[in-house]
N, C-alpha and C positions, 0 to 999 in steps of 0.2 A: 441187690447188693447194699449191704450198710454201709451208714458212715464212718470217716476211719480218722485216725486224730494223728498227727506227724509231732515226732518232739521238734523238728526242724519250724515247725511253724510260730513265728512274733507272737509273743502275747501284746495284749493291749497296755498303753500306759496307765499310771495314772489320769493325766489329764485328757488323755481318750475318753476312759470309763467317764469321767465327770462330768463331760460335753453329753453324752448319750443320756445321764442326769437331769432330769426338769424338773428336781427338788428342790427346794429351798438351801442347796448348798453355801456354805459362809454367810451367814445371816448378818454380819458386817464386816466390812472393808473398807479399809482407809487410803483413799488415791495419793499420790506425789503431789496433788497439789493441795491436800490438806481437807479436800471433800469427803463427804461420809456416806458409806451406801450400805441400808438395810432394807432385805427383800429377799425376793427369788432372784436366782439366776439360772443359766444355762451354760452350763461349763464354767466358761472362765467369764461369759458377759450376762451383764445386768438384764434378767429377762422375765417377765410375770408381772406382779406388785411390786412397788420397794418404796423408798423415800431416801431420795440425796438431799447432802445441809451440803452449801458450799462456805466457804470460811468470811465471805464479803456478807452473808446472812440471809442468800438465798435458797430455797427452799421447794424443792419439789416432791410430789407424793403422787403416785397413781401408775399408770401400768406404762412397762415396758417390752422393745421387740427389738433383740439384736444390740444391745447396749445403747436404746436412743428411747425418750420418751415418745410415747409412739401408743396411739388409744386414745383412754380418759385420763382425765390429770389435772392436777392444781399446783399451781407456781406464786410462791409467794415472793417477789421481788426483793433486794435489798433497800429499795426506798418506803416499801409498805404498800405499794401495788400486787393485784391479785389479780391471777387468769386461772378462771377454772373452765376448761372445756374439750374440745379434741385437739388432738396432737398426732402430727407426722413427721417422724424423724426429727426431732428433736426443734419441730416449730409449730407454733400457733395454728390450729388447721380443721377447718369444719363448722361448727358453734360450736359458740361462748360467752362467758362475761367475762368483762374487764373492767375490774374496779382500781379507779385511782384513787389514792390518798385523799386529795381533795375534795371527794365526794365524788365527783364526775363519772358514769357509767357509758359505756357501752355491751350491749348484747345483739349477737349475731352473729352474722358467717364472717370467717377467716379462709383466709390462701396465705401459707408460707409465711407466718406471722403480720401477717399484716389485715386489718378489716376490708372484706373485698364478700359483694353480694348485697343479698338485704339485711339491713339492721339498723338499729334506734338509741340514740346515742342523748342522755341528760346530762345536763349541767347544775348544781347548788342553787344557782341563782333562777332558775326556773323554765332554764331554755332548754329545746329540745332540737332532736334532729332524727326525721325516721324516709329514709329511702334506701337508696342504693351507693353502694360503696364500691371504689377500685385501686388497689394497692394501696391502701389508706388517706384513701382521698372519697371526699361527698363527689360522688362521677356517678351522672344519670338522672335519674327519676328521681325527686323529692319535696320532702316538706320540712321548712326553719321555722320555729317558733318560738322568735324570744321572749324574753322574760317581762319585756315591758307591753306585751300584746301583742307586735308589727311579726307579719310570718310571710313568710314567700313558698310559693309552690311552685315548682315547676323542674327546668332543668339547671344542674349542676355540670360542673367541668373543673376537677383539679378542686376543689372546695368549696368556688367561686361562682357567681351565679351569672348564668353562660346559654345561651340557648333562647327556649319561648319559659315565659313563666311569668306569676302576676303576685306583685306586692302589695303588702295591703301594711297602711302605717297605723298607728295608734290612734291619730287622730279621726281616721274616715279616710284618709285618702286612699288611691288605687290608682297602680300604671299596670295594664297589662298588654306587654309584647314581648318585643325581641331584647336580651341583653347580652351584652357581650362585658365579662371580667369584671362585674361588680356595679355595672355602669346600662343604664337603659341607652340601647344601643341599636336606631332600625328602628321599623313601625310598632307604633304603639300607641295605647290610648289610653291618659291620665285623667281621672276625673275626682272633682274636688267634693266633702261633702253639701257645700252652699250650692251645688246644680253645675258649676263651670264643668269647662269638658275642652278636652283638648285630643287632637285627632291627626296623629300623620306621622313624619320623621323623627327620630333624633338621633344625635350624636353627641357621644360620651356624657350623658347624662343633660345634653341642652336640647331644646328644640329646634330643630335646621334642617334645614329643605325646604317640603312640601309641606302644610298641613294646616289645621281650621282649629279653629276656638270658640267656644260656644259661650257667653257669658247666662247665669241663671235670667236676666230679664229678655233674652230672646235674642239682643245682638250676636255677631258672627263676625267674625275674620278667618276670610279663607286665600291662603296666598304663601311669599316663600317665608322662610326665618332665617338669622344667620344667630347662632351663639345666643340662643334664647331668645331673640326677640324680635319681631315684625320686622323685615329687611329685602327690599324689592319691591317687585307687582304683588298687588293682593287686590281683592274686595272684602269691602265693609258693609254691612246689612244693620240696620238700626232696628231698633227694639220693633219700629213701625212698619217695619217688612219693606225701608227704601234702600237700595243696594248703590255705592258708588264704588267704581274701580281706582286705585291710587296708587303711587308709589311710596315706599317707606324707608327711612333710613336708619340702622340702630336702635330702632322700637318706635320713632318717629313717624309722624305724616311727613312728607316730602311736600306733595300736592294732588290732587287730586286728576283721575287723567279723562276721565266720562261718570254723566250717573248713566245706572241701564236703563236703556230703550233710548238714550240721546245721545247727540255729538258730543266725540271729546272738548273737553273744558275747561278750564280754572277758575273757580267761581272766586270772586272777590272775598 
């Protein structure tokens, strides 16, 4: 049996036919709010190639799905920043670079417009930054490399440098442990370029608790700290390898309480 055609049956509309369309229909069109769209469409929405100018001087060019940028694509901001790279639904999404006005780069992955994954991020003045990134934050694995030489490796959290990780300053120095919000923070070991050496606690950037000090001629102090400096029981070891146990106050000797292998003391 053939097919049979009824006068009874709708024809299609216009803007039926034009949806089943994936030409280049109206190669421009001017939105209500003053933006401009040339490209392909799909029916009535922006879909294939195009390029929207918005009236603030924002500027987008690259492909479209469903009336959203959505693909590859380059957005040139109203301030003079650029993002060229993938795009999901009308956000920042995949790789890319990000160029700011000021020089400043970033390239790498994005999530929902924001830097999230790995990627490496310059600054003008010479510093850099290449680890891991989370909703636009230095979150995880990395390396700082400022400008003036001093770089930290290790972990980040929120920007901040959070976790285990070791700095290294311009002059020679080095603290490598724990830090917590910017601030050596927990065990760690700072050592100076002249040979010193320091080994044990701290807290928010001071030495406190437990821990020993090595001077380059062989002495040692091993005992507590409080706020940077010699504070309690400790032993003292002289260049001469003679060890006495003492007490100390605010970086002070107090007095001495035994040398080792004798009775305790106070030697005049």
């Amino acid at each position: 049996m053939g097919t049979s055609c009824s006068c009874n049956d709708t024809p299609q509309t216009v803007t039926e036919l034009a949806r089943e369309d994936k030409g280049p229909r109206r190669p421009q069109h001017t939105f209500t709010d003053g933006s401009v769209y040339t490209g392909e469409w799909a029916g009535e929405v922006k879909h294939g190639s195009g390029t929207q100018v918005w009236l603030d001087g924002g500027r987008y060019t690259g492909q479209w799905v469903q009336g959203k940028a959505h693909g590859r694509g380059r957005y040139e901001h109203p301030d003079g920043d650029v993002y060229e790279g993938g795009w999901f639904e009308d956000q920042a999404h995949g790789h890319g670079l990000y160029l700011h006005v000021d020089g400043s780069r970033y390239e790498g992955q994005f999530a929902f417009d924001k830097q999230d994954g790995e990627g490496k991020e310059c600054w003008p003045d010479g510093a850099t930054f290449q680890g891991q990134y989370k909703a636009g934050y230095k979150h995880g694995q990395g390396k700082f490399q400022w400008a003036d030489g001093s770089c930290f490796e290790g972990e980040f959290m929120q920007n901040d440098l959070h976790g285990f990780g070791t700095y290294c300053w311009q002059g020679g120095r080095v603290h490598k442990g724990r830090w917590l919000r910017n601030r050596m923070h927990g065990d760690g070991e700072f050592t100076w370029p002249d040979g010193r050496r320091y080994k044990g606690q701290y807290f928010e950037d001071m030495k406190h608790g437990e821990g020993s000090f090595f001077w380059s001629d062989g002495r040692k102090y091993q005992g507590q700290w409080r706020k940077g400096v010699q504070h309690g029981l400790g032993k003292y070891t002289t260049s001469d390898g003679v060890t006495r146990a003492g007490e100390w106050a605010d970086g002070s000797r107090v007095k001495w309480t035994a040398v080792e292998g004798e009775r305790a003391q106070n030697p005049v």
